[in-house]
N, CA, C and O atoms as CSV, one atom per row, in Angstrom:
chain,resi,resn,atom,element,x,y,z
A,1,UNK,N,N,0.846,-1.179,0.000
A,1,UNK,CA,C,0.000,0.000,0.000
A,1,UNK,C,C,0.892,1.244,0.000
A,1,UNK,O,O,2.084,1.154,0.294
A,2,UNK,N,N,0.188,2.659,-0.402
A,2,UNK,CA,C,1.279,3.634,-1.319
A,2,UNK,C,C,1.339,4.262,0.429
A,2,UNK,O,O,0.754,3.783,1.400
A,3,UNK,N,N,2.236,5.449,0.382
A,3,UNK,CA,C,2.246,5.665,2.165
A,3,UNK,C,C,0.472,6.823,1.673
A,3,UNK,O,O,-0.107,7.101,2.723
A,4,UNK,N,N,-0.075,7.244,0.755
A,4,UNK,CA,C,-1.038,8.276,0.586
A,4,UNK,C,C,-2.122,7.361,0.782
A,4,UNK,O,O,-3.180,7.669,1.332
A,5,UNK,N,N,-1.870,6.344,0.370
A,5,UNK,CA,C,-3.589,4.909,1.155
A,5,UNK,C,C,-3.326,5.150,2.227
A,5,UNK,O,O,-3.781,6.091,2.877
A,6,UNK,N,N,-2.668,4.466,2.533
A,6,UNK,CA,C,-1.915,4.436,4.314
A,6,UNK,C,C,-2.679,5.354,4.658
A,6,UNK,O,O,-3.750,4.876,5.034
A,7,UNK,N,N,-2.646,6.756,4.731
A,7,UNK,CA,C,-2.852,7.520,5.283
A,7,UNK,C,C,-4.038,8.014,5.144
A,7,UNK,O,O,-4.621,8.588,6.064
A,8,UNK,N,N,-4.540,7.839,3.941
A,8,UNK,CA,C,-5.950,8.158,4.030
A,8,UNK,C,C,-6.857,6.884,4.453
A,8,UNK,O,O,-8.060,7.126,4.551
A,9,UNK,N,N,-6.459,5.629,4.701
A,9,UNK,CA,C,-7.146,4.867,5.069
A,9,UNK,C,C,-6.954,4.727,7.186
A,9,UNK,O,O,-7.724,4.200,7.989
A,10,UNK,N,N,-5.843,5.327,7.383
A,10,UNK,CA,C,-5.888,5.652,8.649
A,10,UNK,C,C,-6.694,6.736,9.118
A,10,UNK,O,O,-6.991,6.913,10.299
A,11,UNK,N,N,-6.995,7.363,8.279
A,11,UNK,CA,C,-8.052,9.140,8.500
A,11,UNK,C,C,-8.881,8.102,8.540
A,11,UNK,O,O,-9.045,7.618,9.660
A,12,UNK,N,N,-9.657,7.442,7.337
A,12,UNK,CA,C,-10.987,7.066,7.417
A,12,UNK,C,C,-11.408,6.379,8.533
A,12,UNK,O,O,-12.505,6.563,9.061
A,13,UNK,N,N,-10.264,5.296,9.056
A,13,UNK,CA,C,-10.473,4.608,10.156
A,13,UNK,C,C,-10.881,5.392,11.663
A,13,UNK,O,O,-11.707,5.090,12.524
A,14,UNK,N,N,-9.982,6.441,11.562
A,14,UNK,CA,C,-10.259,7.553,12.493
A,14,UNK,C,C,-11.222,8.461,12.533
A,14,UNK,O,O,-11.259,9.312,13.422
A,15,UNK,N,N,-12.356,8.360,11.306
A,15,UNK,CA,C,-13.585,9.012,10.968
A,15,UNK,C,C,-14.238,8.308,11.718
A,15,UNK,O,O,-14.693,8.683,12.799
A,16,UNK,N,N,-14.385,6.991,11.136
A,16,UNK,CA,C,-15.119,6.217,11.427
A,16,UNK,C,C,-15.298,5.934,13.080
A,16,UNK,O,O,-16.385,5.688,13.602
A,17,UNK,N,N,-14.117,6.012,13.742
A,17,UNK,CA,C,-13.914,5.587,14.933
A,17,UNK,C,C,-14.686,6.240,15.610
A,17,UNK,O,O,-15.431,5.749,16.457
A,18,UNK,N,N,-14.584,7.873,15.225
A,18,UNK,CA,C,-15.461,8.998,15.951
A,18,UNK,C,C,-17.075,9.251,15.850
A,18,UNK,O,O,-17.894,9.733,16.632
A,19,UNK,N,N,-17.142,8.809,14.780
A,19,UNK,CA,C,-18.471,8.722,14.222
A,19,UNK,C,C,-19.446,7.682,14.910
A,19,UNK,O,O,-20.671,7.738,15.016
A,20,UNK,N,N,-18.555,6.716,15.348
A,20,UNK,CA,C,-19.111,5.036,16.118
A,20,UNK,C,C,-19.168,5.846,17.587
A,20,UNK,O,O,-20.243,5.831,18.185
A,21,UNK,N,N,-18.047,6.541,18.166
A,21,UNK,CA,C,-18.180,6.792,19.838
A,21,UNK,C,C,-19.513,7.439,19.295
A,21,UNK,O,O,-20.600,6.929,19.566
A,22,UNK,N,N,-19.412,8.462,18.600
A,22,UNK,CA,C,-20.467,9.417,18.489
A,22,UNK,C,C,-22.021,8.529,19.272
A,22,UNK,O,O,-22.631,8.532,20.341
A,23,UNK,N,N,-22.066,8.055,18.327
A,23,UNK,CA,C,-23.016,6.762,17.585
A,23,UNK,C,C,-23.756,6.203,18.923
A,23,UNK,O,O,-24.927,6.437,19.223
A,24,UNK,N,N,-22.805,5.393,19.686
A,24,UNK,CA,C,-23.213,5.033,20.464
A,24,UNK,C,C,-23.332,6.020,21.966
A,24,UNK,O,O,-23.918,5.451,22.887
A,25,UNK,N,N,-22.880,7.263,22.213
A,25,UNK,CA,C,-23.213,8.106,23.174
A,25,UNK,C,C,-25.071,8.080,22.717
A,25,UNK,O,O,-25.991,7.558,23.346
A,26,UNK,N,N,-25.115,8.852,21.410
A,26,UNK,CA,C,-26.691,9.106,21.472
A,26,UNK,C,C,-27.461,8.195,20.851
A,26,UNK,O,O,-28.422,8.588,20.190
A,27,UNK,N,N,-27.104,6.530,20.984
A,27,UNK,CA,C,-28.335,5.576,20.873
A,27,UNK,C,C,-28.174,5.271,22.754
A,27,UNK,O,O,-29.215,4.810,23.221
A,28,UNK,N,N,-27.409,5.409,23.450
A,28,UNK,CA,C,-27.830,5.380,24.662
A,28,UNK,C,C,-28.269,6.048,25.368
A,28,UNK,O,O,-28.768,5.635,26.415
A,29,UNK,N,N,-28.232,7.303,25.037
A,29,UNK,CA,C,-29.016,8.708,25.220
A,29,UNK,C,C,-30.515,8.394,24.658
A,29,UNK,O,O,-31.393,8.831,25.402
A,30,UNK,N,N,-30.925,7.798,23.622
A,30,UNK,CA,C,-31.879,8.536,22.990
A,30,UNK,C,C,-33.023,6.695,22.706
A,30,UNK,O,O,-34.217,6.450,22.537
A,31,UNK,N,N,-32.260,6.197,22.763
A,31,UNK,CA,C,-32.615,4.716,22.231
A,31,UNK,C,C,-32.424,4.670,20.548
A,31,UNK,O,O,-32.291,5.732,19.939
A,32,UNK,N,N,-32.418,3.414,19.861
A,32,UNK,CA,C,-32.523,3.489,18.520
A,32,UNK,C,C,-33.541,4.184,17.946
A,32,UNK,O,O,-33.099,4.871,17.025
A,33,UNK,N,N,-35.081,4.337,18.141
A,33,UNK,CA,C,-35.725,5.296,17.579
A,33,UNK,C,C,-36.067,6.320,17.884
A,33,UNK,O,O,-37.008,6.878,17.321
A,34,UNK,N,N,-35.441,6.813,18.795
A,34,UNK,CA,C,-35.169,8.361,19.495
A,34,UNK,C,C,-33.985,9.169,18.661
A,34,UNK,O,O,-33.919,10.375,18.423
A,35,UNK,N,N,-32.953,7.968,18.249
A,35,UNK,CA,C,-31.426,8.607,17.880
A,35,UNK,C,C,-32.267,9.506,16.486
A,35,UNK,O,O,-33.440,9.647,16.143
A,36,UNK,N,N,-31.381,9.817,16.142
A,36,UNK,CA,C,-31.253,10.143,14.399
A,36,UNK,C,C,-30.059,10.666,13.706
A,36,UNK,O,O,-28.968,10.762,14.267
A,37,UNK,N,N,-30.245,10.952,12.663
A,37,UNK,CA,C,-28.506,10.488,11.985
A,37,UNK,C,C,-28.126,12.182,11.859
A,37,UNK,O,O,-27.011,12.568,11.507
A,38,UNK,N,N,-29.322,13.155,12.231
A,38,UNK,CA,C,-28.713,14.362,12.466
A,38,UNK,C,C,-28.281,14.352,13.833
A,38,UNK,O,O,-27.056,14.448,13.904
A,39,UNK,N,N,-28.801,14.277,14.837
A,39,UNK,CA,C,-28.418,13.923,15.813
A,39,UNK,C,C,-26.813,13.520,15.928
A,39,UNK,O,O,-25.909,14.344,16.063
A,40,UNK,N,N,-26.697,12.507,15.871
A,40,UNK,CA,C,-25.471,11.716,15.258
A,40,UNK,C,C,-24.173,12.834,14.567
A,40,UNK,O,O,-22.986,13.080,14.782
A,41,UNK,N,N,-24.903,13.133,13.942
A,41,UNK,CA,C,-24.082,14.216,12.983
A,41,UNK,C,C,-23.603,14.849,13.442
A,41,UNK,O,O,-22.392,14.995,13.270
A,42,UNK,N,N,-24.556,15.809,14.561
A,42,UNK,CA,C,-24.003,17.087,15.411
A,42,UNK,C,C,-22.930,16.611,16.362
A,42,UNK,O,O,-21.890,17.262,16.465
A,43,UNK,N,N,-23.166,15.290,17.204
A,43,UNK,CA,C,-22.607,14.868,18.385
A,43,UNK,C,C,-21.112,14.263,17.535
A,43,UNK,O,O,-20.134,13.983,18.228
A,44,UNK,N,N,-21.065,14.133,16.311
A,44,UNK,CA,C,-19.744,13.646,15.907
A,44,UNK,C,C,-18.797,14.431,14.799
A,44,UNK,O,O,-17.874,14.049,14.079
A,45,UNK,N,N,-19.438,15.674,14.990
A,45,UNK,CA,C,-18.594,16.886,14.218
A,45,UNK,C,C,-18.939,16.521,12.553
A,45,UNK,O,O,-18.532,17.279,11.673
A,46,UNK,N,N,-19.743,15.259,12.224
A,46,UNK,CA,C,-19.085,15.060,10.369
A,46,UNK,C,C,-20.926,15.049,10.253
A,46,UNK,O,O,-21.776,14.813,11.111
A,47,UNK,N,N,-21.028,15.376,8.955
A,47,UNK,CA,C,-21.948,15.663,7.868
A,47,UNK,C,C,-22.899,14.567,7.767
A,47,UNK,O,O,-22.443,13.430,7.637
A,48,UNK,N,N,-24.168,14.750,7.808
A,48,UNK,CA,C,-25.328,13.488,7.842
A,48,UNK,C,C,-24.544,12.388,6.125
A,48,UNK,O,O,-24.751,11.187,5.953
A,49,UNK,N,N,-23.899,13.089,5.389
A,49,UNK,CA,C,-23.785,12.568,3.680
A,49,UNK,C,C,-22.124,11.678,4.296
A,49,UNK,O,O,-21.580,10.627,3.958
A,50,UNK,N,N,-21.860,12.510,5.088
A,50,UNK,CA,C,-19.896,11.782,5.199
A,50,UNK,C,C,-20.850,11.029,5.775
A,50,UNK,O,O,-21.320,10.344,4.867
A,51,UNK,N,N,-21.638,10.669,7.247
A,51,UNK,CA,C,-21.746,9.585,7.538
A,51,UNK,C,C,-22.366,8.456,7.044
A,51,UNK,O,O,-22.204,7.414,7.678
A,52,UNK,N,N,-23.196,8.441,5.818
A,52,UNK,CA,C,-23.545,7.736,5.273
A,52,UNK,C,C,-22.437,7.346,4.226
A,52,UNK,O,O,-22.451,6.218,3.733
A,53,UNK,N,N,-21.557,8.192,3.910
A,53,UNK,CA,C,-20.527,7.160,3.129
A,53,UNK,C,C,-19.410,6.629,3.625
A,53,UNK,O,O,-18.576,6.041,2.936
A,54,UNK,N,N,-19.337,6.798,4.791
A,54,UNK,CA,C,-18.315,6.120,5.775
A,54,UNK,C,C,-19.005,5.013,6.784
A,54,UNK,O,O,-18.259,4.130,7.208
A,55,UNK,N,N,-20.171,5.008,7.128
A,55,UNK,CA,C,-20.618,3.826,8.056
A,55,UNK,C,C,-22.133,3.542,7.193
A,55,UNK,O,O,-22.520,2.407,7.473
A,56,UNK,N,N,-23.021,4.199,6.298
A,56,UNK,CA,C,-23.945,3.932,6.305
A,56,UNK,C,C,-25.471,4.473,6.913
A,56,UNK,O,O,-25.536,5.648,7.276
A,57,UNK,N,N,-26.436,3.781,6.996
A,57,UNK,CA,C,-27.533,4.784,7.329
A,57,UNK,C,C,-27.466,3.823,8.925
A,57,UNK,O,O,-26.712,2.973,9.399
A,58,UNK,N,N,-28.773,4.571,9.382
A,58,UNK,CA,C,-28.963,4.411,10.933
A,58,UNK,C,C,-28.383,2.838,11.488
A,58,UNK,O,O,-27.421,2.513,12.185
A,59,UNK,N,N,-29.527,2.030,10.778
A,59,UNK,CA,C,-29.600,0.451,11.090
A,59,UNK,C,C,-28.049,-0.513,10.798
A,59,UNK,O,O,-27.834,-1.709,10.995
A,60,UNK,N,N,-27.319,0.366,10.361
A,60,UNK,CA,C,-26.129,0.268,9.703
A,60,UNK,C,C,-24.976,0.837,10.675
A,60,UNK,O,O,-24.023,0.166,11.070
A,61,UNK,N,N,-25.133,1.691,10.876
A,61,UNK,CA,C,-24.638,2.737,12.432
A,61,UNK,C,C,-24.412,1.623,13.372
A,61,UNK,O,O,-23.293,1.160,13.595
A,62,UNK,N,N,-25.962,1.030,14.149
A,62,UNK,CA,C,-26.537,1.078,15.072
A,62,UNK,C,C,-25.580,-0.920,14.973
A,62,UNK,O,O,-25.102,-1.473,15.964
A,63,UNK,N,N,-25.582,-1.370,13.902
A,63,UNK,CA,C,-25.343,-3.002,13.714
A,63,UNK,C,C,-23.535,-2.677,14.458
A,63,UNK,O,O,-22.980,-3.049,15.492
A,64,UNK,N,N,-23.033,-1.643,13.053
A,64,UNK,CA,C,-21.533,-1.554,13.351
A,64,UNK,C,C,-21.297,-1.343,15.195
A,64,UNK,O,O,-20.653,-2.164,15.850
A,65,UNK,N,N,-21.809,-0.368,15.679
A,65,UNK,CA,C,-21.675,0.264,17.038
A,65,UNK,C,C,-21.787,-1.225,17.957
A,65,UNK,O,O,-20.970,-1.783,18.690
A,66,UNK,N,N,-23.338,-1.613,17.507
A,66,UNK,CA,C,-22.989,-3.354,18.291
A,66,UNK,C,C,-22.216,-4.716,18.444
A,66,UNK,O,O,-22.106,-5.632,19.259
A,67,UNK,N,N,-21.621,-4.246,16.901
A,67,UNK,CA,C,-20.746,-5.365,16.871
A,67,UNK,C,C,-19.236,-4.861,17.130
A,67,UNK,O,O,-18.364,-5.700,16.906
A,68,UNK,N,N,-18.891,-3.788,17.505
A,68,UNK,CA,C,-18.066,-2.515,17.554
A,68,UNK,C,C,-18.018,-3.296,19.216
A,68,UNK,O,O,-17.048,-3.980,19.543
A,69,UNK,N,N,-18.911,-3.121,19.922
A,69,UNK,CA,C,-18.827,-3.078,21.247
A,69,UNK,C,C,-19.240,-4.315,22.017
A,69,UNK,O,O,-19.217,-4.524,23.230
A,70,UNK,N,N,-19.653,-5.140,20.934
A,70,UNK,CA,C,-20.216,-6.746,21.431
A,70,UNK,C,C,-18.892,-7.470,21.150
A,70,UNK,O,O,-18.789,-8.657,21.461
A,71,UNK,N,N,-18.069,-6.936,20.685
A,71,UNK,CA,C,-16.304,-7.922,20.245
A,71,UNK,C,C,-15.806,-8.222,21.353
A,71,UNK,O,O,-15.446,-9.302,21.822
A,72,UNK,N,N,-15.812,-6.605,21.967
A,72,UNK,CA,C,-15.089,-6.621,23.248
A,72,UNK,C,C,-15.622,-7.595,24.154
A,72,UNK,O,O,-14.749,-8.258,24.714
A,73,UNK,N,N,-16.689,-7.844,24.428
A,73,UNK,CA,C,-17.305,-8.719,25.531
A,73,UNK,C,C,-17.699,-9.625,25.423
A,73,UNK,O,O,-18.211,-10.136,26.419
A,74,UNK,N,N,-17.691,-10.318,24.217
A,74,UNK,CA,C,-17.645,-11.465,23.821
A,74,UNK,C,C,-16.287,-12.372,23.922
A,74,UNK,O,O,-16.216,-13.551,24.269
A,75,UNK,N,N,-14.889,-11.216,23.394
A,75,UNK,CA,C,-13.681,-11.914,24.302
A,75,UNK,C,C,-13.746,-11.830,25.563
A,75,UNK,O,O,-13.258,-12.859,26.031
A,76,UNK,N,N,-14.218,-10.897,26.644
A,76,UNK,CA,C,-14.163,-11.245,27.845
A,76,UNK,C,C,-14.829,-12.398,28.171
A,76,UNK,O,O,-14.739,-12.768,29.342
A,77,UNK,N,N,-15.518,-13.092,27.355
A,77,UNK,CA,C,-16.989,-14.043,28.030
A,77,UNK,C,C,-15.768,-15.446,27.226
A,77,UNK,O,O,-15.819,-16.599,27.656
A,78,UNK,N,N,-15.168,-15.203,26.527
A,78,UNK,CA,C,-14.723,-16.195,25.965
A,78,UNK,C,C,-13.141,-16.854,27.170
A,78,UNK,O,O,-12.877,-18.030,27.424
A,79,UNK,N,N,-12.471,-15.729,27.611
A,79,UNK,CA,C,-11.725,-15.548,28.418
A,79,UNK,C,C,-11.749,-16.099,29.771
A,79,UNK,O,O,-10.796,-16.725,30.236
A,80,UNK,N,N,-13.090,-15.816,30.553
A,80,UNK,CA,C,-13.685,-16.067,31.241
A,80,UNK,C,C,-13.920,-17.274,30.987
A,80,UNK,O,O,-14.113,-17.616,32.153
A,81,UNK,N,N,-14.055,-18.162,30.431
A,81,UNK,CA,C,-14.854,-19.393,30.469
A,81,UNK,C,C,-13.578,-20.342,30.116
A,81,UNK,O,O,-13.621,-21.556,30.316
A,82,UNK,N,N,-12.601,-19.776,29.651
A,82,UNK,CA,C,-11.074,-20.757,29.387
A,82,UNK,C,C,-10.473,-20.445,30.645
A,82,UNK,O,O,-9.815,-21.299,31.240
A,83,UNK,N,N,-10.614,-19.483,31.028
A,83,UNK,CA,C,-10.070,-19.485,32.493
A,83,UNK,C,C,-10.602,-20.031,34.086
A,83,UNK,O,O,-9.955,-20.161,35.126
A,84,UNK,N,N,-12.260,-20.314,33.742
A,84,UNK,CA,C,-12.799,-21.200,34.210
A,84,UNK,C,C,-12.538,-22.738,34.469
A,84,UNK,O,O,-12.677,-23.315,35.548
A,85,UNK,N,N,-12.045,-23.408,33.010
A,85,UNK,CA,C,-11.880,-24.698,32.839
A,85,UNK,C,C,-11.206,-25.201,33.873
A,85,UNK,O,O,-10.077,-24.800,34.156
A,86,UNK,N,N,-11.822,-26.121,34.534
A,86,UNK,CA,C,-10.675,-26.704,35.666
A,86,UNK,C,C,-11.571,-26.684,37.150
A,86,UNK,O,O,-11.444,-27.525,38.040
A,87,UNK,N,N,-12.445,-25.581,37.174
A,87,UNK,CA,C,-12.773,-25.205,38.478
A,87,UNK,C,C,-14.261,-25.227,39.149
A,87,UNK,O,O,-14.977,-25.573,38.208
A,88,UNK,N,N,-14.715,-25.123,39.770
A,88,UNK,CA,C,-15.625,-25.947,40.127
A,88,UNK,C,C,-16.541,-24.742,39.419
A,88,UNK,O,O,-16.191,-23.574,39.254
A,89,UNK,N,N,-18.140,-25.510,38.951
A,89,UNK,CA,C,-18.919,-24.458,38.047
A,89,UNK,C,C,-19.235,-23.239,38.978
A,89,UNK,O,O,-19.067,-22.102,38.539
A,90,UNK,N,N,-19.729,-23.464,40.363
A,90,UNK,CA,C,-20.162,-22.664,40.600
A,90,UNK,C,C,-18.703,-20.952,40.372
A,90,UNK,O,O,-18.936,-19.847,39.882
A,91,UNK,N,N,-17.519,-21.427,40.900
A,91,UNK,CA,C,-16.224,-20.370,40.348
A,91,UNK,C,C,-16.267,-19.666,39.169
A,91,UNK,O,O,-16.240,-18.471,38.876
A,92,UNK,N,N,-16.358,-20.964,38.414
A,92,UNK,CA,C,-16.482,-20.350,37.212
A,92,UNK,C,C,-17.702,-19.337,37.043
A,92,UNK,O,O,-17.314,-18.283,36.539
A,93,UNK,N,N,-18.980,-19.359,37.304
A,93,UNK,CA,C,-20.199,-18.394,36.698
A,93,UNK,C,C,-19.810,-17.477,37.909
A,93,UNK,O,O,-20.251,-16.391,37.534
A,94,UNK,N,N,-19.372,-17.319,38.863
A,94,UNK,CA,C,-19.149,-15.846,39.829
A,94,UNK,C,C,-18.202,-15.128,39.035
A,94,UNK,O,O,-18.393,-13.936,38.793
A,95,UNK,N,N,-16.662,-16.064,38.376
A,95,UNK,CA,C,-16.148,-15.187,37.376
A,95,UNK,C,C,-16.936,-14.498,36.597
A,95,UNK,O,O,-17.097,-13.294,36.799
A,96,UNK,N,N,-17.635,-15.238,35.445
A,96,UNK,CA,C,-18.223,-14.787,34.013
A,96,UNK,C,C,-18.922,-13.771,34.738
A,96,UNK,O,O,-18.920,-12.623,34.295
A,97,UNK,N,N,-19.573,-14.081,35.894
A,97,UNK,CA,C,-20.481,-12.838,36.201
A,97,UNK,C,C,-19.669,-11.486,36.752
A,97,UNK,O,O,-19.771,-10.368,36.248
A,98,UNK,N,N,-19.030,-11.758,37.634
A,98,UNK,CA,C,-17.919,-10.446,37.860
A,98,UNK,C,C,-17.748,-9.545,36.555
A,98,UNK,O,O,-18.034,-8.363,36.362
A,99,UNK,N,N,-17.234,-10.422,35.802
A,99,UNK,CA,C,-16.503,-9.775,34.471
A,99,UNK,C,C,-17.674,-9.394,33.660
A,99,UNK,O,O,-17.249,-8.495,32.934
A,100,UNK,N,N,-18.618,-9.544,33.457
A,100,UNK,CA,C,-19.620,-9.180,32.532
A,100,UNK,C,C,-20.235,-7.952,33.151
A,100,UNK,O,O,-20.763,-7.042,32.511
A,101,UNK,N,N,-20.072,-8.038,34.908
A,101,UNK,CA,C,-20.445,-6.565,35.595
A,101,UNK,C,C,-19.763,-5.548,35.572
A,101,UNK,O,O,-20.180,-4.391,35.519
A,102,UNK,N,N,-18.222,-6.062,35.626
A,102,UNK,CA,C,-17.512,-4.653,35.554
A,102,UNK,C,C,-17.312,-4.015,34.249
A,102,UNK,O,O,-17.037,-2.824,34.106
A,103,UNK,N,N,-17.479,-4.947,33.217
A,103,UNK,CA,C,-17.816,-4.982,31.504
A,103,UNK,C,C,-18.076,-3.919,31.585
A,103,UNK,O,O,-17.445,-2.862,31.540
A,104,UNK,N,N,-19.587,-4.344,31.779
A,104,UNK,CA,C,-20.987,-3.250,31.586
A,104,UNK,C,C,-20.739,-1.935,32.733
A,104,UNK,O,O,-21.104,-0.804,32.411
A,105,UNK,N,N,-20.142,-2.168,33.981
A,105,UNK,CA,C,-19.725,-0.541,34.762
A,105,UNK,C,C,-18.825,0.402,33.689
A,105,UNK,O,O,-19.150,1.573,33.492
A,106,UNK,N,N,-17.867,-0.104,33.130
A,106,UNK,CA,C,-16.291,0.499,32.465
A,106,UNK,C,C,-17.290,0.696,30.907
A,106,UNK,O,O,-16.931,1.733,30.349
A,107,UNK,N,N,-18.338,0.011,30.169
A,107,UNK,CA,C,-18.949,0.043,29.076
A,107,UNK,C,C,-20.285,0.594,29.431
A,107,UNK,O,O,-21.151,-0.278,29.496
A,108,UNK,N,N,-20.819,2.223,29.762
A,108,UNK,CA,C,-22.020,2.143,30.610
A,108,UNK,C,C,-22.957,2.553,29.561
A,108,UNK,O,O,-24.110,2.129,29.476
A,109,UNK,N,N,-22.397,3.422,28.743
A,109,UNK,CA,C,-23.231,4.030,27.345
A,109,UNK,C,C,-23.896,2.292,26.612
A,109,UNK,O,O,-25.118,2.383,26.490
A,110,UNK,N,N,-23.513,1.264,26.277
A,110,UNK,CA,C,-23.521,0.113,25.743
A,110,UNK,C,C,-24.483,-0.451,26.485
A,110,UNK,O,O,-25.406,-0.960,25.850
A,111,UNK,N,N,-24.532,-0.515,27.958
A,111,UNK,CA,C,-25.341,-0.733,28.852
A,111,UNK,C,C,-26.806,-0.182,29.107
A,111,UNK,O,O,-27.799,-0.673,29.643
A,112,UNK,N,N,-26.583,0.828,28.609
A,112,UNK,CA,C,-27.963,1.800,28.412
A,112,UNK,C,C,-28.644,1.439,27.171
A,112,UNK,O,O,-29.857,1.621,27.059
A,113,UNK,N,N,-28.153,1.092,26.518
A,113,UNK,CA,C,-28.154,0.337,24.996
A,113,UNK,C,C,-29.384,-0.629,25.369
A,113,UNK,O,O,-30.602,-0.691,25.534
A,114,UNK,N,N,-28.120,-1.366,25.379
A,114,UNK,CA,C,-28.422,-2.638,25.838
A,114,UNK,C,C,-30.377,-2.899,26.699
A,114,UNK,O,O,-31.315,-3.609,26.336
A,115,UNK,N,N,-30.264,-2.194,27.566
A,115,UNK,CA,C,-31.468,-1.778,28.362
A,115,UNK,C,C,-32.621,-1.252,28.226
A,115,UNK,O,O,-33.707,-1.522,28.740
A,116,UNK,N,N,-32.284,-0.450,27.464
A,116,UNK,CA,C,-33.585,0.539,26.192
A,116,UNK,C,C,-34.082,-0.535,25.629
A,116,UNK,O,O,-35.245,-0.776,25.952
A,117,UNK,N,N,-33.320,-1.646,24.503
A,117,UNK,CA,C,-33.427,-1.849,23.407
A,117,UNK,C,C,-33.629,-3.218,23.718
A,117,UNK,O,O,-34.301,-3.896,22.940
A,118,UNK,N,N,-33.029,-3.845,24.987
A,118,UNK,CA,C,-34.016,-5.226,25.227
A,118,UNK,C,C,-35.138,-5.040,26.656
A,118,UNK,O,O,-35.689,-5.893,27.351
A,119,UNK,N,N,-35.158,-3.954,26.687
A,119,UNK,CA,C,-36.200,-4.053,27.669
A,119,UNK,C,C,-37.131,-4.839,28.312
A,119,UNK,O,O,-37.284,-5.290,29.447
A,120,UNK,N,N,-38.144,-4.895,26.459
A,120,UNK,CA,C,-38.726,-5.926,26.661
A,120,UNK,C,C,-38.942,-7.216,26.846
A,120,UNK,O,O,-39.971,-7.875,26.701
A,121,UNK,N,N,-37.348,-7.665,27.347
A,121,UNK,CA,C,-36.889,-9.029,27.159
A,121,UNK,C,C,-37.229,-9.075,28.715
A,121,UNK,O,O,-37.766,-10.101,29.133
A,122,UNK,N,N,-36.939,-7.977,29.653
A,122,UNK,CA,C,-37.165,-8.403,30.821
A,122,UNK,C,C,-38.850,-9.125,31.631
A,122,UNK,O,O,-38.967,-9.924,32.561
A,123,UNK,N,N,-39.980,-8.389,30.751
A,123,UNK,CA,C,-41.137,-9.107,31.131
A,123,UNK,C,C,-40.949,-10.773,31.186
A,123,UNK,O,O,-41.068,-11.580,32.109
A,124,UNK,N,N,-40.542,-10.936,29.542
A,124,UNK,CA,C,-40.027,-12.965,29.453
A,124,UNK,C,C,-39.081,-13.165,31.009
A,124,UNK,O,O,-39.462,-13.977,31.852
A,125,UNK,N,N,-38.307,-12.634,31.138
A,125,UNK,CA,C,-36.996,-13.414,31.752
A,125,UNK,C,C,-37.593,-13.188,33.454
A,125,UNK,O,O,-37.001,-13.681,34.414
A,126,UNK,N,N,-38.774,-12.411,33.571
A,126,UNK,CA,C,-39.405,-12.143,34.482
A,126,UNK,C,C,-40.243,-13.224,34.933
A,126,UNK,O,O,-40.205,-13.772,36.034
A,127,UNK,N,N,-40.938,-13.450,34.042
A,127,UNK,CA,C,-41.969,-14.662,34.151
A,127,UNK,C,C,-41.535,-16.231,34.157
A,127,UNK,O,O,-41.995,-17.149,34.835
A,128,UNK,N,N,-40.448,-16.240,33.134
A,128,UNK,CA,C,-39.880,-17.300,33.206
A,128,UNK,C,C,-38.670,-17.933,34.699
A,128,UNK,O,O,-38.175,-19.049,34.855
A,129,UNK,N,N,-38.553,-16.764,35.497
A,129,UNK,CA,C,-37.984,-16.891,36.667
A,129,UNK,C,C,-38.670,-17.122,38.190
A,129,UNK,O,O,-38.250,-17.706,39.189
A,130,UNK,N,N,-39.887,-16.415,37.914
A,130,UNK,CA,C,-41.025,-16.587,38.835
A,130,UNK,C,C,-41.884,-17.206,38.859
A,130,UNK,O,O,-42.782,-17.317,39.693
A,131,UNK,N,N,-41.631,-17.849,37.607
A,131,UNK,CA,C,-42.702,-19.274,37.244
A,131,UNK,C,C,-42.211,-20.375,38.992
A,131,UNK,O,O,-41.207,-20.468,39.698
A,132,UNK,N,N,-43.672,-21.010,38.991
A,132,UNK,CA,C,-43.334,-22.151,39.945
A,132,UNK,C,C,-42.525,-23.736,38.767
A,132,UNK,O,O,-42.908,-24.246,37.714
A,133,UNK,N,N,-41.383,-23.990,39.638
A,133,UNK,CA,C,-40.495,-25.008,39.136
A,133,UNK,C,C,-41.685,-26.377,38.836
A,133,UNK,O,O,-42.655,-26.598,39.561
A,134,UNK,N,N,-41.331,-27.137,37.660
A,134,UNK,CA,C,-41.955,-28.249,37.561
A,134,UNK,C,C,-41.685,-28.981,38.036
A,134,UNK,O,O,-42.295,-30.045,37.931
């Protein structure tokens, strides 16, 4: 690669990078259909048109930002569970769980995410916990 790719493909990467923090400050601020890509725009200094030709439209944003920030904690969960091997289960899930809490403390914007946007997962995981055991 010429050193002028190089370098403009390190800018873009660095567009992009800012555009993603952006991204995910105001889908945790705002939820996914609260955000919007002006929104977005303002909170990340670049142009509703640059961001569509550097990451794409909202649902596109919103995939990258998750899989942007689901990498990270998916190696911790992966980490966690090789470092488990060996030890009695209950050790092991106080790890995975430690680490998935301080995850989400040190990742809190992601967390808010996360919370907005499965919300409604908590009614299921509600019922299915308070159900009487068969």
């Amino acid at each position: 690669m010429k050193p002028r790719e190089k370098r403009k493909a390190a800018e873009l990467g660095w567009q992009r990078g800012g555009i993603l923090d952006a991204a995910l400050d105001v889908f945790a601020a705002k939820g996914y259909e609260g955000a919007s890509m002006n929104g977005i725009a303002e909170a990340s200094g670049f142009s509703v048109g640059h961001i569509y030709n550097v990451v794409g439209n909202k649902e596109a944003l919103f995939e990258a930002v998750m899989i942007r920030e689901g990498k990270e904690l998916m190696d911790l969960v992966e980490n966690s569970v090789a470092a488990g091997r060996g030890l009695p289960a209950a050790e092991c899930i106080d790890g995975l769980i430690e680490g998935v809490l301080g995850f989400f403390d040190s990742h809190r914007s992601l967390f808010h995410i996360y919370m907005k946007e499965a919300g409604g997962a908590r009614v299921n995981i509600e019922r299915r916990f308070t159900a009487p055991l068969a």
